[in-house]
C-alpha positions in Angstrom: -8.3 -2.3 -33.2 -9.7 -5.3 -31.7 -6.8 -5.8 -29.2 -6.7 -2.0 -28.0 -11.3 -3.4 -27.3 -9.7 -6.4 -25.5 -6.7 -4.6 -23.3 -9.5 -2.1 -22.4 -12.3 -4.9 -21.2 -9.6 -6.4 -19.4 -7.9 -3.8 -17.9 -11.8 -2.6 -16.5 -11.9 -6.1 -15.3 -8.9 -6.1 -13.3 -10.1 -2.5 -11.4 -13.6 -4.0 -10.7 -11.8 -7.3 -9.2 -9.6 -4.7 -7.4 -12.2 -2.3 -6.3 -14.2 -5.5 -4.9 -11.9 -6.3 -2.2 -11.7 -2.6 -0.8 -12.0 -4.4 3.0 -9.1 -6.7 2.5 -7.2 -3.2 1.0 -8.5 -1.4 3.7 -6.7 -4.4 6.8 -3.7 -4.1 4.7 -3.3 -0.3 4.8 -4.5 -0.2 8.8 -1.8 -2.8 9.5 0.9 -1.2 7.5 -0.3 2.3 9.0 0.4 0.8 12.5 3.1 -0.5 11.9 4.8 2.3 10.4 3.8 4.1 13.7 5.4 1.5 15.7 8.6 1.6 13.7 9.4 5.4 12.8 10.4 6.0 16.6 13.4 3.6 16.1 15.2 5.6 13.9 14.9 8.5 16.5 16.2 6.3 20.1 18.5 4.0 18.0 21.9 3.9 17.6 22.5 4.8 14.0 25.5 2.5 14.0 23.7 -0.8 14.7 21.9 -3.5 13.1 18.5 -2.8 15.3 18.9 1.0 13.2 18.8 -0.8 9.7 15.9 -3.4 10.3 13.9 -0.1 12.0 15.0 1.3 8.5 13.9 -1.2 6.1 10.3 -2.0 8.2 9.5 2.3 8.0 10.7 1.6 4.0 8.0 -1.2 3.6 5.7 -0.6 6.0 5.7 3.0 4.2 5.3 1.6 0.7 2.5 -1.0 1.6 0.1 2.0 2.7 0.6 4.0 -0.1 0.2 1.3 -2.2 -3.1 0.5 -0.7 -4.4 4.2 0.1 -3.8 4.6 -3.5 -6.0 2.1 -4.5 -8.4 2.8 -2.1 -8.3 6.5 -3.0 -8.7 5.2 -6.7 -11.4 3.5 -6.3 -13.5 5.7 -4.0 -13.1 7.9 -7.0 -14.1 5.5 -9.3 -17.6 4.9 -7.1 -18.7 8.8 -7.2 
């Protein structure tokens, strides 16, 4: 019982250390929006046979997973504050 107390106090911990640096979140998912911007056009002009194709590939495949990672949390904890 007391360990279920202690993953709880420290898992609420963790959220309020995350939901404090919501501007740092929030330059994270602007940059990876732009960048994503910037990128997806390359897999459309881009020869799909060349090595400019697969690094346009893999930047769209982060950049993509960086700003749902951080919408998420900012989504989570804008929920969180109402």
């Amino acid at each position: 019982m007391s360990d279920t107390a202690g993953d709880e106090s420290g898992r609420e911990m963790a959220v309020e250390a995350l939901c404090d640096q919501s501007r740092k979140i929030l330059g994270v998912f602007t940059i990876a929006v732009v960048f994503l911007l910037i990128q997806v056009p390359y897999l459309f002009v881009v020869d799909q046979d060349s090595s400019l194709f697969v690094v346009a590939t893999l930047n769209v495949i982060g950049s993509g997973a960086f700003a749902v990672a951080s919408g998420s949390a900012l989504w989570f904890c804008s929920q969180r504050e109402e």
